[in-house]
C-alpha positions as CSV (number, residue, x, y, z in Angstrom):
1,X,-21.5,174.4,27.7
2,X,-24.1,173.2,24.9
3,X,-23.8,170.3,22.8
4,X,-21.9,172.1,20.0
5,X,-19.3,173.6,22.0
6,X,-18.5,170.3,23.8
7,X,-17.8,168.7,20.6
8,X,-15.6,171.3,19.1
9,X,-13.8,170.6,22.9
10,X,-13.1,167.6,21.9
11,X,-11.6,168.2,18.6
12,X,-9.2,170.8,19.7
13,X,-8.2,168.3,22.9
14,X,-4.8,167.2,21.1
15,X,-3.9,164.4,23.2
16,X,-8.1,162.9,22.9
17,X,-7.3,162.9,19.1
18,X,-3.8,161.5,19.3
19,X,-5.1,158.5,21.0
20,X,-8.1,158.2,19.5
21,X,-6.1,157.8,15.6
22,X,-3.2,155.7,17.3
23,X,-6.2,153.2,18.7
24,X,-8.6,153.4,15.2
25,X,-6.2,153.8,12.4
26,X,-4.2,150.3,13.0
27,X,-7.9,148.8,13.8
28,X,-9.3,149.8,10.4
29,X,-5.9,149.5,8.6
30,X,-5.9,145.7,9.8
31,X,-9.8,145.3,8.9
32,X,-9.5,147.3,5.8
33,X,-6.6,144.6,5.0
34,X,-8.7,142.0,5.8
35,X,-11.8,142.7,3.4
36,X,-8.6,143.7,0.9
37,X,-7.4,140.2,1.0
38,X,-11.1,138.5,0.7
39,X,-11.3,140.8,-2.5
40,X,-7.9,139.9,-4.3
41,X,-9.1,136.2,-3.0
42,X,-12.2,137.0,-5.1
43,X,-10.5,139.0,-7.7
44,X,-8.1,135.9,-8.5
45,X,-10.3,132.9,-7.9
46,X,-13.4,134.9,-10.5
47,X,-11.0,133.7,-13.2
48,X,-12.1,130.2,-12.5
49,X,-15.9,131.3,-13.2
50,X,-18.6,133.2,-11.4
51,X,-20.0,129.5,-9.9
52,X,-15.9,129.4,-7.9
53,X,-16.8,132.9,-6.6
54,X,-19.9,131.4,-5.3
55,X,-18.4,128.7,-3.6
56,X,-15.4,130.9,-1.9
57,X,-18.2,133.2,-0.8
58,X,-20.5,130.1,1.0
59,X,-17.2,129.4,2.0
60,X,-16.3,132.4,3.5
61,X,-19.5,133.2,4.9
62,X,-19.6,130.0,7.4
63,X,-16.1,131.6,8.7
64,X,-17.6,134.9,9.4
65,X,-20.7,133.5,11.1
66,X,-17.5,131.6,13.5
67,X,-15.5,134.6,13.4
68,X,-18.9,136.8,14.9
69,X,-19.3,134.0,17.1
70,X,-15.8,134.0,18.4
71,X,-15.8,138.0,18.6
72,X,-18.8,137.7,20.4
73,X,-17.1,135.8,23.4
74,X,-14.3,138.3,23.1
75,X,-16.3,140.7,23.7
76,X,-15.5,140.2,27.6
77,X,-11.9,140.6,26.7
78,X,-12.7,144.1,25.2
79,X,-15.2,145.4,27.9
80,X,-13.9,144.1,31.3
81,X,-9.9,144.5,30.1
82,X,-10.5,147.9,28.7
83,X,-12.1,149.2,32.6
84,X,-9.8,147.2,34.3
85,X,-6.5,148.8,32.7
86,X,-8.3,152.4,33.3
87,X,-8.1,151.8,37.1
88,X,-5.0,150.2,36.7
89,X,-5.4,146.0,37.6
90,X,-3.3,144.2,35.2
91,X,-4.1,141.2,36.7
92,X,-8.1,141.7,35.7
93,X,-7.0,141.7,32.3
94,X,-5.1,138.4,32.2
95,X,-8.1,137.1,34.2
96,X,-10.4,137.8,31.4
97,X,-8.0,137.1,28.3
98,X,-7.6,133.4,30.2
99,X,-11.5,132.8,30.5
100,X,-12.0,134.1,26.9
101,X,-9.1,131.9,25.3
102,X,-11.0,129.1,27.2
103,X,-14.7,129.9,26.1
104,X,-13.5,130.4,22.6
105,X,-11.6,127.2,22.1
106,X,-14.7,125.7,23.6
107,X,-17.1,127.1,21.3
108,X,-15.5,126.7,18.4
109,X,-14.7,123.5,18.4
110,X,-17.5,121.3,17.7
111,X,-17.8,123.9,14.3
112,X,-14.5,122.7,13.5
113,X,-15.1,119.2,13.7
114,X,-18.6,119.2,11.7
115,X,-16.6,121.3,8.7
116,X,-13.9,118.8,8.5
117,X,-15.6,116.0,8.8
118,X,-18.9,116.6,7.0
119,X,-19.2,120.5,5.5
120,X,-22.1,119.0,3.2
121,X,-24.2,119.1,6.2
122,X,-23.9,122.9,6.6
123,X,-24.0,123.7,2.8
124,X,-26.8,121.3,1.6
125,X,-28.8,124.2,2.9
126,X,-27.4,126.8,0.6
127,X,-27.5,124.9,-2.6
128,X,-28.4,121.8,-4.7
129,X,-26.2,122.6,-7.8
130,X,-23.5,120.0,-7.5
131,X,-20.9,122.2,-9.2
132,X,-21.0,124.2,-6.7
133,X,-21.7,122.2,-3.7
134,X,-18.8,119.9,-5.0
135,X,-16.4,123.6,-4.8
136,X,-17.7,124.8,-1.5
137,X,-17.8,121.7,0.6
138,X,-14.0,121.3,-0.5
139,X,-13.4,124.8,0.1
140,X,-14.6,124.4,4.1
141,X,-13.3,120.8,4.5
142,X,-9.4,122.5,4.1
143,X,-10.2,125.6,5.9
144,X,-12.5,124.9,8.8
145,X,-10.5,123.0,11.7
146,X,-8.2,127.0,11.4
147,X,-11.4,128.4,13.4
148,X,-9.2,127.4,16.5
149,X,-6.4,129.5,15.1
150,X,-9.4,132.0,15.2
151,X,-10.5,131.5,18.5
152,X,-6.9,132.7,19.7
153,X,-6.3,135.0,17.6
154,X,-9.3,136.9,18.5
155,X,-9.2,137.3,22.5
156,X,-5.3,138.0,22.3
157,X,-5.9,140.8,19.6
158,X,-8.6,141.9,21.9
159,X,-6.5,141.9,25.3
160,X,-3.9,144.1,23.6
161,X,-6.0,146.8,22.3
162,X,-7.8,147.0,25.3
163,X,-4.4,148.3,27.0
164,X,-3.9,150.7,24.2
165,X,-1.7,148.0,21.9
166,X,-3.3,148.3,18.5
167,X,-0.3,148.5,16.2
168,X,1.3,144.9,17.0
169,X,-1.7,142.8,16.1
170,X,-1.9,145.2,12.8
171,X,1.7,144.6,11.7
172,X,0.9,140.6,12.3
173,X,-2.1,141.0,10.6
174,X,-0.8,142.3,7.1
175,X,2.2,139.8,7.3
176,X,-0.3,137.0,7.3
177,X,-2.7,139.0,4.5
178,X,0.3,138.9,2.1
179,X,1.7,135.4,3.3
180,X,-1.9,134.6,2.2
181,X,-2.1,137.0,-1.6
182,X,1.2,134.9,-2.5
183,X,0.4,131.6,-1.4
184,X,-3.3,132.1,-3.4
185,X,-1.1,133.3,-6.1
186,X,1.1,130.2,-6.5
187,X,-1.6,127.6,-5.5
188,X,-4.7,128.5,-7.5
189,X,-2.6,129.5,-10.4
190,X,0.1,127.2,-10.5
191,X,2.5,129.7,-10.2
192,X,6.3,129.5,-8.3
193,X,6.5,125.6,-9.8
194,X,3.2,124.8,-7.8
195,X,0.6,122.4,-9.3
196,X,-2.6,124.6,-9.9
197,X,-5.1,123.7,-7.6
198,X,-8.1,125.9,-8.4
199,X,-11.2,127.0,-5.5
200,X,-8.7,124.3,-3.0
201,X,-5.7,126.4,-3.7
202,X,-7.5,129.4,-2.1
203,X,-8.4,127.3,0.2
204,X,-4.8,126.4,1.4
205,X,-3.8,129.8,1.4
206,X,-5.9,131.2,3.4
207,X,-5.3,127.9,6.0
208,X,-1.4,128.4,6.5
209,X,-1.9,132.2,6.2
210,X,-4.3,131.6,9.8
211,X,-1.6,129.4,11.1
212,X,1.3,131.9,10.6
213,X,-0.7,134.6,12.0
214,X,-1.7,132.7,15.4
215,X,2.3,132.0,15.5
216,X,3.6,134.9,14.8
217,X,1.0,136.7,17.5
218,X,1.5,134.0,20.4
219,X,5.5,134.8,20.1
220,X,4.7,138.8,20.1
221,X,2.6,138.3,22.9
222,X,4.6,136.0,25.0
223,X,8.0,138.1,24.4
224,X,7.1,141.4,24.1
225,X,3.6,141.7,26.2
226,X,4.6,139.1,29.0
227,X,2.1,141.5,31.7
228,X,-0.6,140.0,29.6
229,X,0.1,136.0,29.5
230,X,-2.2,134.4,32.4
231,X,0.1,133.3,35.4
232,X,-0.5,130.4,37.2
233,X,-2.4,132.6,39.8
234,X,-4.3,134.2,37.2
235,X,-5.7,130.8,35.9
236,X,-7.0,129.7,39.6
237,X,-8.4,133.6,40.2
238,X,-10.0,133.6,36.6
239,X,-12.6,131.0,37.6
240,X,-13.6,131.7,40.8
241,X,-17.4,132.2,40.9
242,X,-16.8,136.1,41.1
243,X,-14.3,136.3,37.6
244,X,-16.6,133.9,36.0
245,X,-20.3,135.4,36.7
246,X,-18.8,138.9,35.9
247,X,-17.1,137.8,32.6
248,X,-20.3,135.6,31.7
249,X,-22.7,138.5,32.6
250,X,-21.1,140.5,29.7
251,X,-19.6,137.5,27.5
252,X,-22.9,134.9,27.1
253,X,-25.3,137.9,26.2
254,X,-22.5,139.0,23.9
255,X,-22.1,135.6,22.4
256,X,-25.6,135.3,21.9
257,X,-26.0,138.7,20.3
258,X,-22.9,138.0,17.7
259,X,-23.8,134.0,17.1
260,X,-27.8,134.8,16.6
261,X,-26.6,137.8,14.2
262,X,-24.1,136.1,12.3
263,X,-26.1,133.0,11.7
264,X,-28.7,135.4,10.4
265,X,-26.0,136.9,8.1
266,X,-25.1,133.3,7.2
267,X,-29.4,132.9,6.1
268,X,-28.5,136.3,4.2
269,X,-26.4,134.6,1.9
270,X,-28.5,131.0,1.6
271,X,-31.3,133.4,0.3
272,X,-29.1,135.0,-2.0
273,X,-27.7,131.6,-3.4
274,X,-31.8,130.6,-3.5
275,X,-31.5,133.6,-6.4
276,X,-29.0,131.7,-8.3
277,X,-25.6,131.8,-8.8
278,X,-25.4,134.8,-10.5
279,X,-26.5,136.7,-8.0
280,X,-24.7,134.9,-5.1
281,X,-21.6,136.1,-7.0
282,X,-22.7,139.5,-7.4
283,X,-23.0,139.7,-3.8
284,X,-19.9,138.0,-2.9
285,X,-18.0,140.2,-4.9
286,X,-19.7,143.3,-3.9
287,X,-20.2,141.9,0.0
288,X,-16.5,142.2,0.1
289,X,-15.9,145.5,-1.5
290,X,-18.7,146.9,1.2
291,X,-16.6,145.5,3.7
292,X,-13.7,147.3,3.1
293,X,-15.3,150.6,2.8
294,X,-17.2,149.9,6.6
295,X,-13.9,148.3,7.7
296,X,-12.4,152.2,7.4
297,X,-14.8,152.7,10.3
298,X,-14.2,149.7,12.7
299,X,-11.3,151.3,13.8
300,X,-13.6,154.1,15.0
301,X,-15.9,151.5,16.8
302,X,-13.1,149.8,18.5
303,X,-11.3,153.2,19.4
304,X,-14.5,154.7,20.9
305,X,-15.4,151.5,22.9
306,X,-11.3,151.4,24.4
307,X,-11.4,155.0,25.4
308,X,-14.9,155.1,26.7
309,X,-14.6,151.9,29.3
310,X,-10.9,153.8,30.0
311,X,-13.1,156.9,31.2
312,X,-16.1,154.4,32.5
313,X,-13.2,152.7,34.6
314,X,-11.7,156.0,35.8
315,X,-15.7,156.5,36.9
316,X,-15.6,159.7,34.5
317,X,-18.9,159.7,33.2
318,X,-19.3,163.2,31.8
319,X,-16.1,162.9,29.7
320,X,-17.4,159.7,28.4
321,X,-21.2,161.1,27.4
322,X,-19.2,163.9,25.4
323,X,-17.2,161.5,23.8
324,X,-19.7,159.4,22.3
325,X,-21.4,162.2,21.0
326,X,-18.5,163.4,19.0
327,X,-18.1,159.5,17.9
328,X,-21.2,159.2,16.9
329,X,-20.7,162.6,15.1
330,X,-17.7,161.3,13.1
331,X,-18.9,158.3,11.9
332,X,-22.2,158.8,9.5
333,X,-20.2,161.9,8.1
334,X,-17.3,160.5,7.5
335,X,-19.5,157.3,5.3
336,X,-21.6,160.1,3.5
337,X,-18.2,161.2,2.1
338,X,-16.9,157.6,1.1
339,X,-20.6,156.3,0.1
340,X,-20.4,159.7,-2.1
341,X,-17.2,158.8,-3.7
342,X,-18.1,155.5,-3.9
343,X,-21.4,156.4,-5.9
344,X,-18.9,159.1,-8.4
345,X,-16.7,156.8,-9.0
346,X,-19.5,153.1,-9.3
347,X,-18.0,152.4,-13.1
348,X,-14.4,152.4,-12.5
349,X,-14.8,150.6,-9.2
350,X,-17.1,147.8,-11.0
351,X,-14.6,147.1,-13.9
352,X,-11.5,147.1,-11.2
353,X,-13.5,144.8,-8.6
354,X,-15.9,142.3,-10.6
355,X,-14.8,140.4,-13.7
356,X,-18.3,140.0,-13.9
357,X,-19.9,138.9,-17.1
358,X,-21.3,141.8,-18.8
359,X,-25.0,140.8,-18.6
360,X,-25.0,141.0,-14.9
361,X,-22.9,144.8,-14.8
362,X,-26.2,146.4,-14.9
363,X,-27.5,144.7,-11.5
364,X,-24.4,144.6,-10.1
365,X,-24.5,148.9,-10.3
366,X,-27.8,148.7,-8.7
367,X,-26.5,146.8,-6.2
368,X,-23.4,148.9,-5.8
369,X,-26.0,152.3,-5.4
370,X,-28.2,150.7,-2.8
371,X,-25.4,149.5,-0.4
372,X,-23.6,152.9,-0.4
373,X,-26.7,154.6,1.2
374,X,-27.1,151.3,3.4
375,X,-23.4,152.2,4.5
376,X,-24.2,155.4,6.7
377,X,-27.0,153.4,8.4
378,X,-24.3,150.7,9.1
379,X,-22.0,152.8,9.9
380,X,-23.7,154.5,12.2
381,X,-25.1,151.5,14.0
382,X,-21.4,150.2,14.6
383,X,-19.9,152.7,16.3
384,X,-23.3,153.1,18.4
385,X,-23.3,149.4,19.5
386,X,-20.1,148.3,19.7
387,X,-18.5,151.3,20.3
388,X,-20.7,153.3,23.1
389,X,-23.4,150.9,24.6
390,X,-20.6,147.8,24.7
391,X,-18.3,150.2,26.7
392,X,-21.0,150.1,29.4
393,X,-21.8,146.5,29.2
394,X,-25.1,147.6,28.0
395,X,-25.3,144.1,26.2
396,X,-28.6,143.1,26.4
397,X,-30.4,146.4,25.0
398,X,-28.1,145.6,22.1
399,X,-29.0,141.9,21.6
400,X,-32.4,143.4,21.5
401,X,-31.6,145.7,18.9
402,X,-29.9,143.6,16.3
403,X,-32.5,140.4,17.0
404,X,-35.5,142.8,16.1
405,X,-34.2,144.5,13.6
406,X,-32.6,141.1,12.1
407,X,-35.3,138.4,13.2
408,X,-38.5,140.5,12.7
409,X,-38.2,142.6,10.4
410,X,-34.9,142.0,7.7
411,X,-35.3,138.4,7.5
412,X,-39.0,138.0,7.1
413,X,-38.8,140.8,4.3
414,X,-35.5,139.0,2.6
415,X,-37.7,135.6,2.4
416,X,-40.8,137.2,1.6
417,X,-38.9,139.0,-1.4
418,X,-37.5,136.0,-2.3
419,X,-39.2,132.8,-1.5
420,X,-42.9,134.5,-2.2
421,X,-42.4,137.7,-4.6
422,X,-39.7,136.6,-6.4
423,X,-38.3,140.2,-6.6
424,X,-34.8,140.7,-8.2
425,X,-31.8,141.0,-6.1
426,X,-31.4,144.6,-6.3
427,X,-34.9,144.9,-4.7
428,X,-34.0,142.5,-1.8
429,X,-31.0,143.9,-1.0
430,X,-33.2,147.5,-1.0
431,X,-35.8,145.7,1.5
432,X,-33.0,144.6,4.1
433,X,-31.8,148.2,4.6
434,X,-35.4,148.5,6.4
435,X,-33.3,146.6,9.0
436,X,-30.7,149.6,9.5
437,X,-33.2,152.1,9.5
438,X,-34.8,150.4,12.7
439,X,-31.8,149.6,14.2
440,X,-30.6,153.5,14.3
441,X,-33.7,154.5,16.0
442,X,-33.1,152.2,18.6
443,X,-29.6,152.8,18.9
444,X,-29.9,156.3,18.7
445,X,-32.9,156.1,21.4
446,X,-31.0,154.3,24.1
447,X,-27.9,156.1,23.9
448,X,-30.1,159.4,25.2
449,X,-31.3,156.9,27.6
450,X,-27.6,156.7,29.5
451,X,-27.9,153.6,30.9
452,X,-24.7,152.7,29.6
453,X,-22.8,154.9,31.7
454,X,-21.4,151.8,34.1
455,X,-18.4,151.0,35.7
456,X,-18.4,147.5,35.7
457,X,-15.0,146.1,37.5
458,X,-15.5,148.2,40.7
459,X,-15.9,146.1,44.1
């Protein structure tokens, strides 16, 4: 059977595509949800002046370099649970959701205590304009201690879809995302007899949104998923030497990987805010509309990386080579589509989204056209490293990836653009795509390579 033939196989295998939609669709529904809600948040609060979308964005970006950080850890949940349910140890599974809950809170909070107690020290490298340092250091001060609410969140959401359980953490997920549009709605506003409370309104919002969420998924999981809580049994067998040097071996690189790329993300946006506020607002707001489109495709990662450590588990290693392929098919077609429509449909989409001033539509298009071709490469990459080589616990070929891509070659060229040529931002955000384009040779060179093709939890 060639390559062509396998993958038609796989379309026409009924119950493959019925759980491979019932894993990714409430994946990218929730993520798609998530951007949704940082663009309303954007939408609402660029009323106040492009300098408060600035500061929600600084904002924002500190809790995704957390949020990478704590998905990073996670990551153990998602590899090691997913193999262990394929051969059918439930007990593996609460082993790793304990040691992850545990890393997580661990990690996380030192971060929380710096942002509550001095968030100047983490923003005095983004900017020296007092507006809008005064905006974003009050903007982290309310939201950072809810990283904790985070680093639960995350390992439980990543336990239950790693036994097939995608739709629960969904439903939470948009309760919270509209608790959160309302409450941004009444406190930034002033609306529902609420004082108006400008960039801190947003702020609240989004903090009580994260609490209700962490509730509402620690009661779901505790009455309706009770074969995932840790027993007292699974807490003492989770850090025996063996759980703990397995789970680290795929967790610590993983955490490394996520932290060392989300802090570069994080540099990302203090060289953007270097190009003035302008521009750090044009890339907020179209940062977040980018992450909607590529959130239609997490669901696709995640899927592909749940099915192929079921097969990896079930030691089914053909299956799972022709799986990936057809992944790895699906995903940069189905972004040449959306980056297509994107592109046809740039005006409509810049009026609906921005609220930018009118001088800076122009850029802002430019922009717009340079991250929809960016968006197959990203795409693309995605599904390759967190959905096939993570399913393997092929974790250090992918740290290497992302930190030479990222370290070597995007960075350098970001500062060089910026710091040394002064080039506009349309040009710097053209230079940073030179980091996908590396990154999908790499990618696309060591998946040929097989060496993720591991089963992981046997012995």
């Amino acid at each position: 059977m060639n390559y062509w033939q396998a993958i038609l196989k796989q379309t026409t295998d009924r119950e493959f595509m019925t759980r491979l939609w019932r894993l990714a669709l409430p994946v990218s529904l929730q993520s798609m949800m998530f951007s949704l809600l940082g663009l309303i948040d954007i939408m609402m609060v660029s009323q106040l002046g492009t300098t408060a979308v600035a500061a929600v964005g600084l904002g924002n970006r500190v809790f995704f370099f957390n949020l990478l950080v704590i998905a990073g850890l996670s990551g153990g949940v998602s590899v090691l649970a997913a193999q262990y349910y394929g051969r059918g140890e439930l007990a593996g599974v609460r082993r790793s959701l304990a040691l992850a809950l545990v890393g997580a809170l661990l990690v996380s909070l030192p971060f929380a205590l710096i942002y509550v107690l001095s968030p100047g020290s983490v923003l005095g490298f983004a900017s020296q304009d007092p507006a809008l340092r005064a905006l974003a250091d009050e903007f982290l001060m309310i939201t950072g201690a809810t990283i904790l609410c985070t680093a639960i969140v995350v390992p439980l959401e990543a336990a239950l879809r790693s036994v097939g359980n995608a739709a629960a953490p969904t439903r939470i997920g948009i309760i919270a995302i509209i608790a959160n549009v309302i409450l941004n709605y009444a406190l930034i506003f002033g609306n529902f007899g609420f004082e108006a409370m400008g960039v801190a309104g947003s702020a609240w919002g989004t903090t009580i949104s994260r609490l209700l969420q962490t509730a509402l998924l620690l009661a779901y999981v505790w009455r309706q998923e009770p074969r995932l809580v840790p027993r007292k049994q699974d807490w003492w067998d989770a850090f025996r030497r063996k759980e703990v040097v397995r789970f680290t071996l795929i967790a610590l690189p993983l955490l490394f990987h996520d932290g060392l790329w989300a802090f570069g993300m994080l540099l990302y946006g203090f060289l953007y805010a270097h190009l003035g506020t302008d521009s750090l607002a044009i890339m907020t707001t179209l940062g977040t509309l980018e992450s909607i489109l590529i959130s239609l495709f997490f669901g696709l990662a995640v899927a592909c990386s749940t099915l192929l450590g079921h097969r990896l588990g079930a030691e089914e290693y053909e299956a799972a080579w022709q799986h990936s392929q057809l992944f790895l098919l699906l995903a940069p077609i189905g972004a040449l589509l959306v980056g297509i429509a994107v592109w046809l449909l740039q005006t409509n989409l810049l009026q609906w989204v921005g609220n930018l001033p009118g001088e800076l539509m122009g850029e802002a298009g430019q922009v717009l056209a340079i991250m929809c071709l960016g968006m197959l490469l990203k795409v693309f990459n995605m599904v390759g490293i967190v959905g096939v080589l993570r399913s393997g616990g092929d974790v250090n070929y992918s740290i290497f990836i992302d930190i030479v891509a990222m370290w070597c070659i995007g960075l350098p060229l970001a500062w060089a653009a910026v710091s040394l040529l002064g080039w506009p931002l349309s040009w710097v955000v053209a230079v940073v795509l030179l980091e996908e384009l590396c990154k999908v040779l790499l990618v696309q060179r060591r998946i040929r390579q097989r060496h993720w093709l591991k089963n992981l939890v046997m012995g």
